[in-house]
Backbone atoms as SQL, in Angstrom:
CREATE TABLE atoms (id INTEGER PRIMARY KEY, chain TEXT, resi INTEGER, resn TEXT, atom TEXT, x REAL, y REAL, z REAL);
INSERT INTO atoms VALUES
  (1, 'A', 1, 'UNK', 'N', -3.346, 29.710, -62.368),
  (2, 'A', 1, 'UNK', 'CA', -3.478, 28.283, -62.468),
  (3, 'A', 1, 'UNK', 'C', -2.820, 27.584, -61.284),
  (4, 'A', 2, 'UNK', 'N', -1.582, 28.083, -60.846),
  (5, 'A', 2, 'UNK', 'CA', -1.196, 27.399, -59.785),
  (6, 'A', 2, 'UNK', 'C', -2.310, 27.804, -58.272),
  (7, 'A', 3, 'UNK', 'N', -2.439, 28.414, -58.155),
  (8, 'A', 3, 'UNK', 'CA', -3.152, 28.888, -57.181),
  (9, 'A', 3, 'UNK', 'C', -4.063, 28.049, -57.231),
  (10, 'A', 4, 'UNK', 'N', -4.935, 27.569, -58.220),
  (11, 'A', 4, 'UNK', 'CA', -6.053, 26.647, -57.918),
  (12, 'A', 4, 'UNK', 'C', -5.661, 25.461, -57.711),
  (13, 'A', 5, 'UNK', 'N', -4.554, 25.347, -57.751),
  (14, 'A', 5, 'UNK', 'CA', -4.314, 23.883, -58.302),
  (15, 'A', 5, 'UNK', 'C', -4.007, 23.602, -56.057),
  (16, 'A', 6, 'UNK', 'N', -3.251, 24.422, -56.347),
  (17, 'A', 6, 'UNK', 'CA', -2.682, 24.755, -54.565),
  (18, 'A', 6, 'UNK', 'C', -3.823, 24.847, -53.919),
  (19, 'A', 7, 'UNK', 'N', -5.120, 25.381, -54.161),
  (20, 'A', 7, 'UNK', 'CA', -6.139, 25.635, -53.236),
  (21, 'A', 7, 'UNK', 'C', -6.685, 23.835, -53.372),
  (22, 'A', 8, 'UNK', 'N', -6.847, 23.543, -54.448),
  (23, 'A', 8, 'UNK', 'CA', -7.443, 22.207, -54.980),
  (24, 'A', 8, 'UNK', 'C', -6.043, 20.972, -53.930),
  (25, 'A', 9, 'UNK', 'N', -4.945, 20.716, -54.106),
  (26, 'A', 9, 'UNK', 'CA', -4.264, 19.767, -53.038),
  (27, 'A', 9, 'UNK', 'C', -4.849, 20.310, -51.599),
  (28, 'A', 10, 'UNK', 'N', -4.213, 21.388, -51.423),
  (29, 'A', 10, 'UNK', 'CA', -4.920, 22.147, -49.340),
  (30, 'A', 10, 'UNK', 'C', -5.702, 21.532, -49.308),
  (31, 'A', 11, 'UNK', 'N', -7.204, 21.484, -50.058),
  (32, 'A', 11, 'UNK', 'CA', -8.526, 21.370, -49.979),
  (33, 'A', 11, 'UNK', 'C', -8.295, 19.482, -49.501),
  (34, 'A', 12, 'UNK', 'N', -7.835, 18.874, -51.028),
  (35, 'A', 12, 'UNK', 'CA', -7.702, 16.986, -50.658),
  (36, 'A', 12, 'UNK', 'C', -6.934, 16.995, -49.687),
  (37, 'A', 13, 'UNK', 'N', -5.748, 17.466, -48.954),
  (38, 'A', 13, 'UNK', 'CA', -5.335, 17.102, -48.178),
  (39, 'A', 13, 'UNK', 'C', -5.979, 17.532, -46.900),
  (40, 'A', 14, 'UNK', 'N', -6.595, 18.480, -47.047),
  (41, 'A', 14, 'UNK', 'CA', -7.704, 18.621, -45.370),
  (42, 'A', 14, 'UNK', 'C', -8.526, 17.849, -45.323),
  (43, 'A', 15, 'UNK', 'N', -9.275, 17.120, -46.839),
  (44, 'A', 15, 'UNK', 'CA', -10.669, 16.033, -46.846),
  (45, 'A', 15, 'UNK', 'C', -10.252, 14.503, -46.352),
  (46, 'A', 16, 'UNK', 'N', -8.534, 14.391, -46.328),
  (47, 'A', 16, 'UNK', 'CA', -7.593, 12.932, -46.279),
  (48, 'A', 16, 'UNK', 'C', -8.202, 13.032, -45.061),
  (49, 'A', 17, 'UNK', 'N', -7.047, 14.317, -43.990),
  (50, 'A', 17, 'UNK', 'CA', -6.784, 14.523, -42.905),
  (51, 'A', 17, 'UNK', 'C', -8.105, 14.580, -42.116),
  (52, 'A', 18, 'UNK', 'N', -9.576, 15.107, -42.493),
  (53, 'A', 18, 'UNK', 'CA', -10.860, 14.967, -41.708),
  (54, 'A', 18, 'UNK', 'C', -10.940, 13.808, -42.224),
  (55, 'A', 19, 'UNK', 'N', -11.244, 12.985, -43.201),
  (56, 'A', 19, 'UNK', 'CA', -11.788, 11.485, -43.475),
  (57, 'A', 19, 'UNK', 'C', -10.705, 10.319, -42.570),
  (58, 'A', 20, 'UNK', 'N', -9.501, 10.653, -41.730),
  (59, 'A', 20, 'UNK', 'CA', -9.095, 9.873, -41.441),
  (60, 'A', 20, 'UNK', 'C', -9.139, 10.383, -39.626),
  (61, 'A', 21, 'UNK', 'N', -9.198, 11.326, -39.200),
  (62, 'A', 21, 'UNK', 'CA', -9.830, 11.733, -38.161),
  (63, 'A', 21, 'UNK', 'C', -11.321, 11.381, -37.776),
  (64, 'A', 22, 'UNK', 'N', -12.102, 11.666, -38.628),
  (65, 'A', 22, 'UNK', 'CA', -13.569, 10.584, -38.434),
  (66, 'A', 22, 'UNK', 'C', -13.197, 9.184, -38.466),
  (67, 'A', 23, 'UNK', 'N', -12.427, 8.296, -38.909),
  (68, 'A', 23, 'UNK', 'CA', -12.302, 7.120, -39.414),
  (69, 'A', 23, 'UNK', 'C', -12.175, 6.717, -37.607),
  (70, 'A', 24, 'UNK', 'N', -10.521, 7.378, -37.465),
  (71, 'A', 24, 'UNK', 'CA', -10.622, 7.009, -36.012),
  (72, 'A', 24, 'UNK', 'C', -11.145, 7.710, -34.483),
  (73, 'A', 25, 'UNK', 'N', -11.724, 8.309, -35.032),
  (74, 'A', 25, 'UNK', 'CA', -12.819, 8.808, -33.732),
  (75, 'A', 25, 'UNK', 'C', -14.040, 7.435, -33.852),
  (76, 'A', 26, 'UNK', 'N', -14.343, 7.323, -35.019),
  (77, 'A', 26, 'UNK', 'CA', -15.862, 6.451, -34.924),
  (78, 'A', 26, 'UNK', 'C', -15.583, 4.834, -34.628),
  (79, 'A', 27, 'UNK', 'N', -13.831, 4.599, -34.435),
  (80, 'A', 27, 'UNK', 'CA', -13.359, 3.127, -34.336),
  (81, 'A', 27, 'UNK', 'C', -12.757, 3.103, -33.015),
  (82, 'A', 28, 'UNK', 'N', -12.918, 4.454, -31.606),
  (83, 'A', 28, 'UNK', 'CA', -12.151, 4.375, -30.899),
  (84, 'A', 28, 'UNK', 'C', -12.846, 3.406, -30.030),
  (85, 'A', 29, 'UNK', 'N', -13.889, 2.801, -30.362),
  (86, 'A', 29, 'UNK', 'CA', -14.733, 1.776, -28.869),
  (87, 'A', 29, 'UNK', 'C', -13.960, 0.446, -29.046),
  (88, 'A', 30, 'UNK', 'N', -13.761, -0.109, -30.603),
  (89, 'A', 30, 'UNK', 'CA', -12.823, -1.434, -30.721),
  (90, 'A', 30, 'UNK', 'C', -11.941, -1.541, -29.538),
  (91, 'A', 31, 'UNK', 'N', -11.063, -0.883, -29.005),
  (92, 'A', 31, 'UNK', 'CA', -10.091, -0.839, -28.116),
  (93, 'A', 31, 'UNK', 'C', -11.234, -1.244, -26.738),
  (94, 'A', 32, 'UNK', 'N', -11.789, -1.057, -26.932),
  (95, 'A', 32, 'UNK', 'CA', -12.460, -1.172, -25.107),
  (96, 'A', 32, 'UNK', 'C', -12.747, -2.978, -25.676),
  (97, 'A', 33, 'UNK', 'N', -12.431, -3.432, -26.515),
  (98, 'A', 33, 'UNK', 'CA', -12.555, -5.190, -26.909),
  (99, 'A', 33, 'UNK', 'C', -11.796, -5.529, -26.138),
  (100, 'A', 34, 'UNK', 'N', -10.451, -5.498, -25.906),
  (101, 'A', 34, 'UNK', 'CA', -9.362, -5.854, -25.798),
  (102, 'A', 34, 'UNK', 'C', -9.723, -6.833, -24.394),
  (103, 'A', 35, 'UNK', 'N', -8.964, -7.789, -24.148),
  (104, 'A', 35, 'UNK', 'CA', -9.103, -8.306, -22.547),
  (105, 'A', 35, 'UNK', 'C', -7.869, -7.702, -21.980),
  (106, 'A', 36, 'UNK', 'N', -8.548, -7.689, -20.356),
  (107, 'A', 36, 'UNK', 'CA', -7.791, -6.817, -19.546),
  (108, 'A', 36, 'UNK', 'C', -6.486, -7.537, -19.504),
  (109, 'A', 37, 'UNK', 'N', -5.310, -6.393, -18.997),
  (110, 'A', 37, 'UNK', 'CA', -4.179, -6.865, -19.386),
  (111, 'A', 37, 'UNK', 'C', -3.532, -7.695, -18.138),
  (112, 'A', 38, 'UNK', 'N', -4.203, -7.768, -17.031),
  (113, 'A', 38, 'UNK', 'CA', -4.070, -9.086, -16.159),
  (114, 'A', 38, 'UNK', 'C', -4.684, -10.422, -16.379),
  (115, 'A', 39, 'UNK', 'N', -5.425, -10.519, -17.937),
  (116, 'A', 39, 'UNK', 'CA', -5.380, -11.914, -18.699),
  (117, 'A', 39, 'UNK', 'C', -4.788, -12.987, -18.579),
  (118, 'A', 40, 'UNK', 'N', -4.249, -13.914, -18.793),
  (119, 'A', 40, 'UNK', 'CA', -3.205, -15.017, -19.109),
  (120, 'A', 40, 'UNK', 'C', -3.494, -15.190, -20.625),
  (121, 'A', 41, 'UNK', 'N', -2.726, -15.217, -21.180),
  (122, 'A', 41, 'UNK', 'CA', -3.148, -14.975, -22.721),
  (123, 'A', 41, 'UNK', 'C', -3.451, -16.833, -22.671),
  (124, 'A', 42, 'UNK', 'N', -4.392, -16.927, -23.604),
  (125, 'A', 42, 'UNK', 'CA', -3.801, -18.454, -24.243),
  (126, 'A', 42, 'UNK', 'C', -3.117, -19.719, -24.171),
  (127, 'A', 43, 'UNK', 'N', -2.424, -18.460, -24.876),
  (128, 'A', 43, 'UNK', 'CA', -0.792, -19.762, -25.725),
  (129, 'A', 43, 'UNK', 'C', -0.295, -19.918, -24.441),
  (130, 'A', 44, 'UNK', 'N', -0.378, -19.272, -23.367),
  (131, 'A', 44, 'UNK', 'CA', -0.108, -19.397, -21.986),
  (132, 'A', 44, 'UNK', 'C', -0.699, -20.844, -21.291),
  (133, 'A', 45, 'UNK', 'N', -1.518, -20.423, -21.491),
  (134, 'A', 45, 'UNK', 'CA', -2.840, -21.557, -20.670),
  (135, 'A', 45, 'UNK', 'C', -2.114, -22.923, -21.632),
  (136, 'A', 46, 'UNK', 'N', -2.215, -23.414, -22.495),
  (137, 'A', 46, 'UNK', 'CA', -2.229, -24.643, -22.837),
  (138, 'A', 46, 'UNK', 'C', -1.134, -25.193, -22.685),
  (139, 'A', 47, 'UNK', 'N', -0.136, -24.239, -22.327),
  (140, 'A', 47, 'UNK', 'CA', 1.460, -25.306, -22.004),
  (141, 'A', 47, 'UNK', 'C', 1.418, -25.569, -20.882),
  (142, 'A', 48, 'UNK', 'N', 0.324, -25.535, -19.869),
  (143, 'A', 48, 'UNK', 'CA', 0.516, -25.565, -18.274),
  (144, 'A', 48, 'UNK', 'C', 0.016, -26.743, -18.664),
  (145, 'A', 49, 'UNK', 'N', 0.594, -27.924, -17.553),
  (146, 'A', 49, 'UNK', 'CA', 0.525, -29.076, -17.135),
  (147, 'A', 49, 'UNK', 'C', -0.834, -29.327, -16.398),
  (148, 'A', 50, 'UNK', 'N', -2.198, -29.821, -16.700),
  (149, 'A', 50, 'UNK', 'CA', -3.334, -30.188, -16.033),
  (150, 'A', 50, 'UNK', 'C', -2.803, -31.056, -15.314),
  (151, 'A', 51, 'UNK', 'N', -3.251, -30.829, -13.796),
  (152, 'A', 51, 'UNK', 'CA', -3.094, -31.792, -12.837),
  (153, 'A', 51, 'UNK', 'C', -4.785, -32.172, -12.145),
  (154, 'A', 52, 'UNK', 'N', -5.076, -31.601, -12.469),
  (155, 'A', 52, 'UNK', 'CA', -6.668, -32.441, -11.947),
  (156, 'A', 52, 'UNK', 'C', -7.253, -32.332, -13.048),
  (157, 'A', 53, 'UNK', 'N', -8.855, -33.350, -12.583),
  (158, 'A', 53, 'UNK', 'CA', -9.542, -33.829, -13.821),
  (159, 'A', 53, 'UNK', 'C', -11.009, -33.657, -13.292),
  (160, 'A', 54, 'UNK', 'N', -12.205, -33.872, -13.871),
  (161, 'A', 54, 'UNK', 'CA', -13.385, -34.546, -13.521),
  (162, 'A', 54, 'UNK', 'C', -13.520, -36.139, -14.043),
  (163, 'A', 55, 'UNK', 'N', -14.377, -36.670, -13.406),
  (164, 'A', 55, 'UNK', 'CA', -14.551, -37.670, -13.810),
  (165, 'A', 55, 'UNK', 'C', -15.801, -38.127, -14.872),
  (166, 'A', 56, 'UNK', 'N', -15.381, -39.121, -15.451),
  (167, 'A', 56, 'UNK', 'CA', -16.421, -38.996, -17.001),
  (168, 'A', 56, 'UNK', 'C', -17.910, -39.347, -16.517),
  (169, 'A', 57, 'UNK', 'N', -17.846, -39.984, -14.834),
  (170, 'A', 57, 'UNK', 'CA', -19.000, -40.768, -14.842),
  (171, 'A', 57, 'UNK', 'C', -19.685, -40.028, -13.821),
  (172, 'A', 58, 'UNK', 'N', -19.679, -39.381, -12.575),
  (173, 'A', 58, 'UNK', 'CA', -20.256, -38.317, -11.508),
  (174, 'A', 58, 'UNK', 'C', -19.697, -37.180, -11.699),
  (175, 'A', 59, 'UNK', 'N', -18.632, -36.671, -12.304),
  (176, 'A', 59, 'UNK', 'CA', -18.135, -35.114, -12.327),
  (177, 'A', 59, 'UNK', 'C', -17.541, -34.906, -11.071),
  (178, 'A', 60, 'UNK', 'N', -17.106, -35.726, -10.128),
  (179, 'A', 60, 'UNK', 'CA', -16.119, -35.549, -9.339),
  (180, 'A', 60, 'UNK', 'C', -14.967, -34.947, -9.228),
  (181, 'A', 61, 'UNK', 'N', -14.217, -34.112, -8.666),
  (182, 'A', 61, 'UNK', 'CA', -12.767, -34.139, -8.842),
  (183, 'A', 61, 'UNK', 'C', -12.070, -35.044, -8.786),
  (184, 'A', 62, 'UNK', 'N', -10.988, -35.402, -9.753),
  (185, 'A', 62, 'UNK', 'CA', -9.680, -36.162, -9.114),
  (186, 'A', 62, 'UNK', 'C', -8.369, -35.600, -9.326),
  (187, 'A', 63, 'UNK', 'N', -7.683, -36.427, -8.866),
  (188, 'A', 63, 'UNK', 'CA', -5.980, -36.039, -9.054),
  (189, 'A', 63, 'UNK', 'C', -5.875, -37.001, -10.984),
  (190, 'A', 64, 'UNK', 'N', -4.593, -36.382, -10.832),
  (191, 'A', 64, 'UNK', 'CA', -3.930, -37.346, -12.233),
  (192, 'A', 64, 'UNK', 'C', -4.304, -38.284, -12.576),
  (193, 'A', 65, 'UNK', 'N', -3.476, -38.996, -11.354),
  (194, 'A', 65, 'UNK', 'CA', -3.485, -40.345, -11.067),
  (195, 'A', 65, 'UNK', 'C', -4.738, -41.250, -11.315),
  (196, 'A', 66, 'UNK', 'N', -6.012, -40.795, -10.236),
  (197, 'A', 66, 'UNK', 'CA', -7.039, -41.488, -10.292),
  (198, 'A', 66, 'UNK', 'C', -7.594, -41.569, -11.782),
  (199, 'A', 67, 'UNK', 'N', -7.655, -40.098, -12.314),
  (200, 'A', 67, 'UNK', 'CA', -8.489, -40.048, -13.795),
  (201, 'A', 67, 'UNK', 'C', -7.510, -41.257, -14.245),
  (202, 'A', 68, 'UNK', 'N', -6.216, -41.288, -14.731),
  (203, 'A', 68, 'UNK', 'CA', -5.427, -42.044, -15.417),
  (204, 'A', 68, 'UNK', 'C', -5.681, -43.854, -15.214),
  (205, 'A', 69, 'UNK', 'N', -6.496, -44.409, -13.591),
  (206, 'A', 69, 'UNK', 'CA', -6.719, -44.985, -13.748),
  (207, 'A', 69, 'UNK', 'C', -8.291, -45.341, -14.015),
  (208, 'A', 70, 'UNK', 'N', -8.911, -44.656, -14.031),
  (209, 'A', 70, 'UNK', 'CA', -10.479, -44.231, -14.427),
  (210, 'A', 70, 'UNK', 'C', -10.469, -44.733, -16.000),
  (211, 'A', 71, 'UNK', 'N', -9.971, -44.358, -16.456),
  (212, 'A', 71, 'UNK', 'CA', -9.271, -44.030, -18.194),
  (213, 'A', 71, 'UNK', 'C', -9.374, -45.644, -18.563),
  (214, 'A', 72, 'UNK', 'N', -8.387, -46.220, -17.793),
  (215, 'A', 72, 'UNK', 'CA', -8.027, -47.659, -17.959),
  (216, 'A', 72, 'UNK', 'C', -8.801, -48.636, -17.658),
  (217, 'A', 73, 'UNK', 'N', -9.870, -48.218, -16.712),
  (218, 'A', 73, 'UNK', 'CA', -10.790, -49.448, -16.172),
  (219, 'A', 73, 'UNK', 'C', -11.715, -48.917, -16.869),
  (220, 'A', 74, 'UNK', 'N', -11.968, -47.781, -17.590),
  (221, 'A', 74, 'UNK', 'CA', -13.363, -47.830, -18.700),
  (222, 'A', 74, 'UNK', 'C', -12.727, -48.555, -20.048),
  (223, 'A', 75, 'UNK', 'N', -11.443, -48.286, -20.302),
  (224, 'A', 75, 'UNK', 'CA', -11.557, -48.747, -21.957),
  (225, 'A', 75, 'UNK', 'C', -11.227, -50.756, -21.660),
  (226, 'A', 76, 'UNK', 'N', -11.147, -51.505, -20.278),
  (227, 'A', 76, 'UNK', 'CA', -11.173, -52.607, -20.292),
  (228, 'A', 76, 'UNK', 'C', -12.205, -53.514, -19.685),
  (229, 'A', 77, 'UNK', 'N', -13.049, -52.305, -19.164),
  (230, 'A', 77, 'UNK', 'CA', -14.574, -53.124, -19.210),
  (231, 'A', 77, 'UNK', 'C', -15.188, -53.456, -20.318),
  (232, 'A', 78, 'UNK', 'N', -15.393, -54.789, -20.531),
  (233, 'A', 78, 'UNK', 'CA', -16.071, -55.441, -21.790),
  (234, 'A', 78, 'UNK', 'C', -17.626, -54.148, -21.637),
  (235, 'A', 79, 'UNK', 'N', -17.920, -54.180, -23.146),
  (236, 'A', 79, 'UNK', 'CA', -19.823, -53.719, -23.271),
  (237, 'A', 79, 'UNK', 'C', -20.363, -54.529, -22.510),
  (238, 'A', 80, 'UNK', 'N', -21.746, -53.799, -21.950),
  (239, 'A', 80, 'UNK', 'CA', -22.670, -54.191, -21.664),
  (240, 'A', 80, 'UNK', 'C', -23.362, -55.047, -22.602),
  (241, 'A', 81, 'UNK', 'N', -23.828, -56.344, -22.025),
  (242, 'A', 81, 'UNK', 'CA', -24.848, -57.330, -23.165),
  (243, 'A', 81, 'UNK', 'C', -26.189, -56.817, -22.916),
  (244, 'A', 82, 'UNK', 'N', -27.080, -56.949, -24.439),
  (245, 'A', 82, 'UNK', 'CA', -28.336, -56.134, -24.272),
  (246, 'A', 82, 'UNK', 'C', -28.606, -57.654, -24.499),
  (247, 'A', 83, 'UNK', 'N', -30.003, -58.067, -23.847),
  (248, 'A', 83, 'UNK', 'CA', -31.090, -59.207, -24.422),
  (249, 'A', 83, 'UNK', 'C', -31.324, -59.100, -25.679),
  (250, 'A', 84, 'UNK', 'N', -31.535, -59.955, -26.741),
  (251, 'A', 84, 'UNK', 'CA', -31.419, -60.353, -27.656),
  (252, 'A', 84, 'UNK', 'C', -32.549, -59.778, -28.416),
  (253, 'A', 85, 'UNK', 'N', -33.705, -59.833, -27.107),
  (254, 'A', 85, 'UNK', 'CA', -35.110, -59.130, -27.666),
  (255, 'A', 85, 'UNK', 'C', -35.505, -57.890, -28.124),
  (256, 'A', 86, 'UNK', 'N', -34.923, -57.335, -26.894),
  (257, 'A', 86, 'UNK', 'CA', -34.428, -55.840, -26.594),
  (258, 'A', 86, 'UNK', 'C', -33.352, -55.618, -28.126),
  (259, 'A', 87, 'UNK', 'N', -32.204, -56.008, -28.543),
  (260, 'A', 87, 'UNK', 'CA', -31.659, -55.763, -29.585),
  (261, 'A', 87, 'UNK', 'C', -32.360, -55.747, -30.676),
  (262, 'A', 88, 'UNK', 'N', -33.364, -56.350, -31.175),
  (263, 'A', 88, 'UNK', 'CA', -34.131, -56.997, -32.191),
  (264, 'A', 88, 'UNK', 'C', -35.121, -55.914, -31.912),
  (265, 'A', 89, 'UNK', 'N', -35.484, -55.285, -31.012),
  (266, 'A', 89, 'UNK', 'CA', -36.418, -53.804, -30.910),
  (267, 'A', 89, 'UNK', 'C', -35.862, -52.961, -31.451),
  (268, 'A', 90, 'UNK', 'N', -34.506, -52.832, -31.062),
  (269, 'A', 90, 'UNK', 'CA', -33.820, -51.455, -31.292),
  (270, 'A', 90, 'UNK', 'C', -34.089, -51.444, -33.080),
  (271, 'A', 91, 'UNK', 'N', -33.386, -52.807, -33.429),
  (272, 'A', 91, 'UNK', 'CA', -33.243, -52.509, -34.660),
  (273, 'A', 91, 'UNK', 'C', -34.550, -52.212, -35.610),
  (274, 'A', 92, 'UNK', 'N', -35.793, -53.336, -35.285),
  (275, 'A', 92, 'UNK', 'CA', -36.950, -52.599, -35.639),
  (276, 'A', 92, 'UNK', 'C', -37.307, -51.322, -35.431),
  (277, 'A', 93, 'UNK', 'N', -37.342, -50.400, -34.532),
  (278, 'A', 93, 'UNK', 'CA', -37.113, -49.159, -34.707),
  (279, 'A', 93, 'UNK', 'C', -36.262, -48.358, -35.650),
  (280, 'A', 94, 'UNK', 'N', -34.643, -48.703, -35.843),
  (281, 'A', 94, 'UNK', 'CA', -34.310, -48.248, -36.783),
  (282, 'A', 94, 'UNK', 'C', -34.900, -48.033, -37.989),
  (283, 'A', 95, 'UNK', 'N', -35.089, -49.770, -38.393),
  (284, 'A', 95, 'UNK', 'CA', -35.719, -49.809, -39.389),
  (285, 'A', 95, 'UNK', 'C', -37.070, -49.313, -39.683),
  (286, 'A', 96, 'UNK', 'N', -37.516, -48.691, -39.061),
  (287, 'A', 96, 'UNK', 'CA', -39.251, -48.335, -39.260),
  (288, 'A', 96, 'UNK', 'C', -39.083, -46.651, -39.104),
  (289, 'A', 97, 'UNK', 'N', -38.104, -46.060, -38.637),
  (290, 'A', 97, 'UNK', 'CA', -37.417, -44.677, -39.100),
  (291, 'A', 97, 'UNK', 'C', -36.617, -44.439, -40.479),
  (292, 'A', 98, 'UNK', 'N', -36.291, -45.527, -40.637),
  (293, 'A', 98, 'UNK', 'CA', -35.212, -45.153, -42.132),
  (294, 'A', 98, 'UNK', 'C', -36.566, -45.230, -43.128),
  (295, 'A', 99, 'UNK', 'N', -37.021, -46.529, -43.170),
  (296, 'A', 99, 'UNK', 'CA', -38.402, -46.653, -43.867),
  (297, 'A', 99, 'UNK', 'C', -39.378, -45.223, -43.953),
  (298, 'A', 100, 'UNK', 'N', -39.709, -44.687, -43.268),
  (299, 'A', 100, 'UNK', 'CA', -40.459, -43.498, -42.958),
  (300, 'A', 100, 'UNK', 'C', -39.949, -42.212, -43.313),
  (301, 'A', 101, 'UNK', 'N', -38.312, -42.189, -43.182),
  (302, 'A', 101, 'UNK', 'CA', -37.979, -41.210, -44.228),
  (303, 'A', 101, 'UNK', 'C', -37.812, -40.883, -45.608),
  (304, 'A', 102, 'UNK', 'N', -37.923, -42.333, -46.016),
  (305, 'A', 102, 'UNK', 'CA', -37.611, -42.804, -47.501),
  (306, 'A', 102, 'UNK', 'C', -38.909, -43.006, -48.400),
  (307, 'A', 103, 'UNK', 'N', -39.796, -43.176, -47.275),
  (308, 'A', 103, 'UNK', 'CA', -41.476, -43.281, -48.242),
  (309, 'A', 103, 'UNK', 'C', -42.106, -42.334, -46.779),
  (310, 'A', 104, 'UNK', 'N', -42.627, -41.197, -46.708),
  (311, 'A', 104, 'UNK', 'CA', -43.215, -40.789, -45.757),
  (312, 'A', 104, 'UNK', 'C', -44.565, -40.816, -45.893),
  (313, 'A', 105, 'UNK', 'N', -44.867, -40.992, -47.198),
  (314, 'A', 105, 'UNK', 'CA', -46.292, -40.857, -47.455),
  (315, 'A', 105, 'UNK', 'C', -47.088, -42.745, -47.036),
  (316, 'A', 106, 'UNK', 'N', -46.282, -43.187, -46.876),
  (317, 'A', 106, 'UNK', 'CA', -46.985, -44.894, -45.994),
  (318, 'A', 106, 'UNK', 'C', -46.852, -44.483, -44.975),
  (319, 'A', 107, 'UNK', 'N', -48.070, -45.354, -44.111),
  (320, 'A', 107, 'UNK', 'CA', -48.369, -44.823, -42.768),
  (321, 'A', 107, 'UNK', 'C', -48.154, -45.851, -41.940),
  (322, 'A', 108, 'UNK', 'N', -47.148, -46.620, -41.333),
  (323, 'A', 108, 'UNK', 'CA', -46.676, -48.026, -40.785),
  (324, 'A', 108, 'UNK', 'C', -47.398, -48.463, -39.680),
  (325, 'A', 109, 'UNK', 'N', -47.770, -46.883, -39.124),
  (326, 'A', 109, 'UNK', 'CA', -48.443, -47.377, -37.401),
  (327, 'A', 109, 'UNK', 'C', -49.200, -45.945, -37.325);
């Protein structure tokens, strides 16, 4: 009885020892994921201080400075005024899209 019992553990413990030898033979490509280790990780990158910018309106380069005042002369330019007519289009359009999703089966135009 002991003998089987001894052949029966040998046996599970060689099926552990191959089932965990296949496990990591068939997982050794994950590692080729990794980024190379001349990376900058991350958490790296975002504590560095941006000193240049593009610009929101040609994609130019600038320094700090300029974006910072770029920044300021867009949020204190008043909107553009649309003609009144032109506004009164837009919104008929809206309205003749909302309409059209809400009854699709009327045919407006």
């Amino acid at each position: 009885m002991e003998i089987a019992s001894t052949r029966l553990i040998s046996r599970f413990g060689f099926m552990v020892i191959f089932t965990v030898m296949i496990v990591l033979l068939a997982n050794h490509h994950f590692a080729y994921s990794l980024p190379p280790v001349e990376d900058i990780p991350e958490e790296i990158l975002r504590t560095e201080v941006i000193t240049i910018a593009r610009s929101p309106i040609d994609g130019k380069p600038l320094s700090a400075a300029e974006y910072a005042q770029l920044q300021a002369k867009i949020q204190n330019a008043p909107p553009p005024k649309l003609d009144s007519s032109i506004r009164e289009t837009i919104f008929l359009i809206q309205l003749l899209r909302t309409l059209r999703t809400m009854f699709p089966f009327l045919n407006f135009f």
